[in-house]
Z-matrix of the N, CA and C atoms (Angstrom, degrees):
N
C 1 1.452
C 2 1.528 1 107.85
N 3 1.267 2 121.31 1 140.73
C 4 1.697 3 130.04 2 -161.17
C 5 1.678 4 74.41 3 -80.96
N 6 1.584 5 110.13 4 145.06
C 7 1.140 6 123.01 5 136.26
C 8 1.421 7 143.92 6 -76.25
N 9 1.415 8 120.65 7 137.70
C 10 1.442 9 112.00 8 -171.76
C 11 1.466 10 120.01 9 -80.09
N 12 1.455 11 110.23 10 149.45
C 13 2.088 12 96.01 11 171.26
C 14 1.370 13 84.91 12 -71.16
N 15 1.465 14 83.41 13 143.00
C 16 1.532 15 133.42 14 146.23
C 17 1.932 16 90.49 15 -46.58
N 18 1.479 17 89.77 16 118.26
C 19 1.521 18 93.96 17 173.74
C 20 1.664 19 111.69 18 -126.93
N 21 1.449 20 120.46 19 117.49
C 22 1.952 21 140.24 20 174.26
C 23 1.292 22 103.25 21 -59.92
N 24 1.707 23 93.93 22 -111.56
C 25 1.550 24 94.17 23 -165.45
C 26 1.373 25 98.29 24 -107.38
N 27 1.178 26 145.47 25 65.01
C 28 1.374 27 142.13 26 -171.39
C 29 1.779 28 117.99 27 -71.07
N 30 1.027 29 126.54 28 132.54
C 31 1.228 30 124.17 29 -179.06
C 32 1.827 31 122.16 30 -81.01
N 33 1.047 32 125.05 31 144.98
C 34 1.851 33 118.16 32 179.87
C 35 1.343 34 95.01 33 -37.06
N 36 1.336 35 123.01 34 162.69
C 37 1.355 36 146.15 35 156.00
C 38 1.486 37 117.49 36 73.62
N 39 1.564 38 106.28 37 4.34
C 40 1.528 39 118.55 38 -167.40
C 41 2.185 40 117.36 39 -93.95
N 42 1.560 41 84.98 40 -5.00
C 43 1.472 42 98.44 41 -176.29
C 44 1.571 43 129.64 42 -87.94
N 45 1.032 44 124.73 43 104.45
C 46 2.036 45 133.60 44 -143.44
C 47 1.663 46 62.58 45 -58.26
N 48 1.224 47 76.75 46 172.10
C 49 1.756 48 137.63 47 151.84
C 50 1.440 49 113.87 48 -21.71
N 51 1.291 50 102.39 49 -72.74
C 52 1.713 51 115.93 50 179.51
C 53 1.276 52 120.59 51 -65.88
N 54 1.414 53 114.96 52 -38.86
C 55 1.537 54 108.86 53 -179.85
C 56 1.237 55 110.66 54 -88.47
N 57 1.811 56 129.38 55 4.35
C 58 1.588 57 121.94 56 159.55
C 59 1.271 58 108.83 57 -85.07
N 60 1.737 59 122.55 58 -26.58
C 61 1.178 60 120.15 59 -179.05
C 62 1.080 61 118.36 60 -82.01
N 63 1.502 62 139.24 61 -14.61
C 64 1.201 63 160.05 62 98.76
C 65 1.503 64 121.97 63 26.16
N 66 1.336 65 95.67 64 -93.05
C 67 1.708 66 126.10 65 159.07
C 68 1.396 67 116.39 66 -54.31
N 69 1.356 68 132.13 67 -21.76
C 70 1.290 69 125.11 68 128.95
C 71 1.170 70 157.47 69 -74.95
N 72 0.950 71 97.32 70 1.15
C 73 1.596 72 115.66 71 171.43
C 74 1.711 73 115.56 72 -96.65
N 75 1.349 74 108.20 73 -46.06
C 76 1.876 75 115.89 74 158.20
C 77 1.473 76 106.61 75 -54.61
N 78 1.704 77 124.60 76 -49.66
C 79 1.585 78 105.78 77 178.24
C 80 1.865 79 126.33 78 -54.08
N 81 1.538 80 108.32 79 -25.09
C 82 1.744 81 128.81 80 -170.73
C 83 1.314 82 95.74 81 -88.38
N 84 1.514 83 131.01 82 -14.46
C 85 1.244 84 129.61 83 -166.18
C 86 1.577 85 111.21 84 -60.41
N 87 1.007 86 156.73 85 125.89
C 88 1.152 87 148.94 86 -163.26
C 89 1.879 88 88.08 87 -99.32
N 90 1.124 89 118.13 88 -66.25
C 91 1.221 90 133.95 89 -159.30
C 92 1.656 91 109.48 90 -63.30
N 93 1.400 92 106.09 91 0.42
C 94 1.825 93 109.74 92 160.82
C 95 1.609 94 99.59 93 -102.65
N 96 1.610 95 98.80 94 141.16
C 97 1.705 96 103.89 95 159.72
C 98 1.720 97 93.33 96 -101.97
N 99 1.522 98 139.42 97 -42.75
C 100 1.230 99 123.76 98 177.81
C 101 1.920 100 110.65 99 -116.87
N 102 1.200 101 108.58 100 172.16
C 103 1.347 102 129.46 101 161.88
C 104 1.431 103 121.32 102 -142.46
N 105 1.652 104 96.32 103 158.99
C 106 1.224 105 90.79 104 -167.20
C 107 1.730 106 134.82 105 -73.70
N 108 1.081 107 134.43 106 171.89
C 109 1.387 108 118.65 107 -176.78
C 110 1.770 109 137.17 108 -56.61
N 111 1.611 110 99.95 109 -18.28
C 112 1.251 111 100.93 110 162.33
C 113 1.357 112 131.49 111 -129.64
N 114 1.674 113 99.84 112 48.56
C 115 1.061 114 144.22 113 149.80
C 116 1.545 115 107.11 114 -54.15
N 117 1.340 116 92.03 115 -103.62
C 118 1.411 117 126.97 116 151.28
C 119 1.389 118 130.18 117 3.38
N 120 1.446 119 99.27 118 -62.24
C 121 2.100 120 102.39 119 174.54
C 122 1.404 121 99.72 120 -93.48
N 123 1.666 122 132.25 121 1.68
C 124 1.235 123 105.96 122 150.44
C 125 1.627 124 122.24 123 -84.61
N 126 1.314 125 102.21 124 -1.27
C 127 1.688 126 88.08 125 -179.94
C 128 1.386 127 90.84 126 -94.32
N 129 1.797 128 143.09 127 -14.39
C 130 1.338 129 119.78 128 -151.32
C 131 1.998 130 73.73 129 -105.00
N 132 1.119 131 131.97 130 23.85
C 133 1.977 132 136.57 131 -177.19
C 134 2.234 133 82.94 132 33.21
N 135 1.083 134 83.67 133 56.07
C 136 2.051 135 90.60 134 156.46
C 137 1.597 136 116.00 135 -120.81
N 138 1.226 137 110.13 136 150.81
C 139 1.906 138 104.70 137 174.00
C 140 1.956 139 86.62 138 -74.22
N 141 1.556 140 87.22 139 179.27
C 142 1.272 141 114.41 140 -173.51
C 143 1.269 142 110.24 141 -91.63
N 144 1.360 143 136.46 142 -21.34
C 145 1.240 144 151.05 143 166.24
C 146 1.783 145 102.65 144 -40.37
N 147 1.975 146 89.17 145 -92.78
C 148 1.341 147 70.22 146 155.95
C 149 1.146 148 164.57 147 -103.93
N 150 0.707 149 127.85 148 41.34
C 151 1.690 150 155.01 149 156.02
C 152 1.779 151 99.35 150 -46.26
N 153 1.402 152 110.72 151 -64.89
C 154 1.716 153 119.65 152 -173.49
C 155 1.689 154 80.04 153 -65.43
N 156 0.938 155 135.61 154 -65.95
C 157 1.647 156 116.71 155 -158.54
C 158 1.404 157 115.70 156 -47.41
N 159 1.583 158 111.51 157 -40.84
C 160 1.453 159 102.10 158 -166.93
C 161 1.810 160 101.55 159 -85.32
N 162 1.498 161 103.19 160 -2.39
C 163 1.856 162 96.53 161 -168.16
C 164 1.923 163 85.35 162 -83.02
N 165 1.339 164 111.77 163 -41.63
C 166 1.384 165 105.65 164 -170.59
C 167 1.389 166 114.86 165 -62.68
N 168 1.378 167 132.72 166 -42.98
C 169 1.048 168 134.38 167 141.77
C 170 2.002 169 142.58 168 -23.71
N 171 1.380 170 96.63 169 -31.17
C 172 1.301 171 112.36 170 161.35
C 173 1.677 172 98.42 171 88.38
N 174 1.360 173 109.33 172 35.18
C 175 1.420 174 105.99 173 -173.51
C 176 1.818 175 114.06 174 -140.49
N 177 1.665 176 95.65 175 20.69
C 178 1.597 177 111.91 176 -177.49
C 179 1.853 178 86.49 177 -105.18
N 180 1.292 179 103.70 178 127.38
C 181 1.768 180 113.94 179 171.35
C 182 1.144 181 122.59 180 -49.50
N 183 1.613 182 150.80 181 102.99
C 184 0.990 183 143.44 182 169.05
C 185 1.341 184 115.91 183 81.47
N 186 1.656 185 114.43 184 25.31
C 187 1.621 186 124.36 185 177.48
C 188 1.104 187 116.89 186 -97.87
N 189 1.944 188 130.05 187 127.05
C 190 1.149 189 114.32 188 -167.53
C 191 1.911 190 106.50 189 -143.43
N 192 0.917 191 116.70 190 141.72
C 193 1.765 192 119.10 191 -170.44
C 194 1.229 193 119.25 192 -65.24
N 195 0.811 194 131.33 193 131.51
C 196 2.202 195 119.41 194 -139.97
C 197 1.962 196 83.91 195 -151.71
N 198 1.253 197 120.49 196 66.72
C 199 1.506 198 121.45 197 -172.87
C 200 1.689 199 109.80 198 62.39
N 201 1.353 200 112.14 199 -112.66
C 202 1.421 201 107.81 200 -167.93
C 203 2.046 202 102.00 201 -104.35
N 204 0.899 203 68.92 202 9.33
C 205 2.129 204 65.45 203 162.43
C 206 1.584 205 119.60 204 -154.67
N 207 1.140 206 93.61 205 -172.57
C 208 1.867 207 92.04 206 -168.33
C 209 1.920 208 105.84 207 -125.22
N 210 1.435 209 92.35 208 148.95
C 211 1.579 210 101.03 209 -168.53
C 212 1.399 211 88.47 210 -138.86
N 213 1.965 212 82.75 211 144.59
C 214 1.987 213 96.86 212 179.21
C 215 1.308 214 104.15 213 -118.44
N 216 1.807 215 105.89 214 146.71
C 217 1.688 216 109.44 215 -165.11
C 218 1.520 217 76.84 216 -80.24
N 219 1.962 218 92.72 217 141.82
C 220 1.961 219 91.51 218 175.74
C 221 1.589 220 114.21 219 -76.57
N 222 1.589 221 111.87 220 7.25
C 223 1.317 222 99.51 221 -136.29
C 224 1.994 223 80.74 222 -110.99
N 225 1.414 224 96.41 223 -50.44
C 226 1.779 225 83.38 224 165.11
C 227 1.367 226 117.15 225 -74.45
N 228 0.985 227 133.59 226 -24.83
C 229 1.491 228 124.65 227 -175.24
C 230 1.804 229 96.63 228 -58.22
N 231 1.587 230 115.30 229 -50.79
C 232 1.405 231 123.69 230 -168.80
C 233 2.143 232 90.54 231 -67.44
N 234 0.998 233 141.51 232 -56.36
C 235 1.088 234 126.33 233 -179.52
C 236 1.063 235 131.12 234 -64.68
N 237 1.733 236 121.00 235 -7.41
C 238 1.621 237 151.00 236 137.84
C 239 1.637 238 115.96 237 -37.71
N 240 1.627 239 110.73 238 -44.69
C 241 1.373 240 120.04 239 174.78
C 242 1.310 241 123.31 240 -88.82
N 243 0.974 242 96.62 241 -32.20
C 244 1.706 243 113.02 242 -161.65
C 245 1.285 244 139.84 243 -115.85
N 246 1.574 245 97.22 244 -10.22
C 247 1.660 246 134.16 245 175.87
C 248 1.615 247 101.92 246 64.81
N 249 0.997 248 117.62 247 -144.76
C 250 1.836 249 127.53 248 -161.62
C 251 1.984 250 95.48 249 -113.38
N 252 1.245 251 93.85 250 50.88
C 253 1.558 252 105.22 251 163.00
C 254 1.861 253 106.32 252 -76.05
């Protein structure tokens, strides 16, 4: 499986090719219940910055505090995008 960059403060629209196709392929994943956090704000095209603001906030979809980092359920985040398809 291609690895993703390591993504900082990245801005919307700044993510190649591979790491959306990437990030789509972990959302179809059946065999994940979570992914990791910048996973996640590449499928919602958000930096990672804020991404932690709105997860700390309690207003990132299916984001939850897993010790010292944060993990998104794939399954609401994907019903976040995609509704009850």
């Amino acid at each position: 499986m291609p690895e993703v960059t390591r993504i900082t403060n990245r801005t919307p629209n700044t993510y190649s090719v591979e790491e959306k196709e990437e990030a789509h392929k972990q959302l179809h994943d059946e065999t994940r219940e979570v992914m990791h956090m910048s996973i996640a704000c590449i499928l919602l095209d958000i930096g990672l910055a804020p991404g932690y603001a709105l997860a700390r906030k309690g207003d990132f979809p299916g984001a939850k505090r897993v010790g010292d980092s944060w993990k998104v359920s794939r399954s609401v985040l994907k019903e976040f995008l995609y509704g009850n398809n």
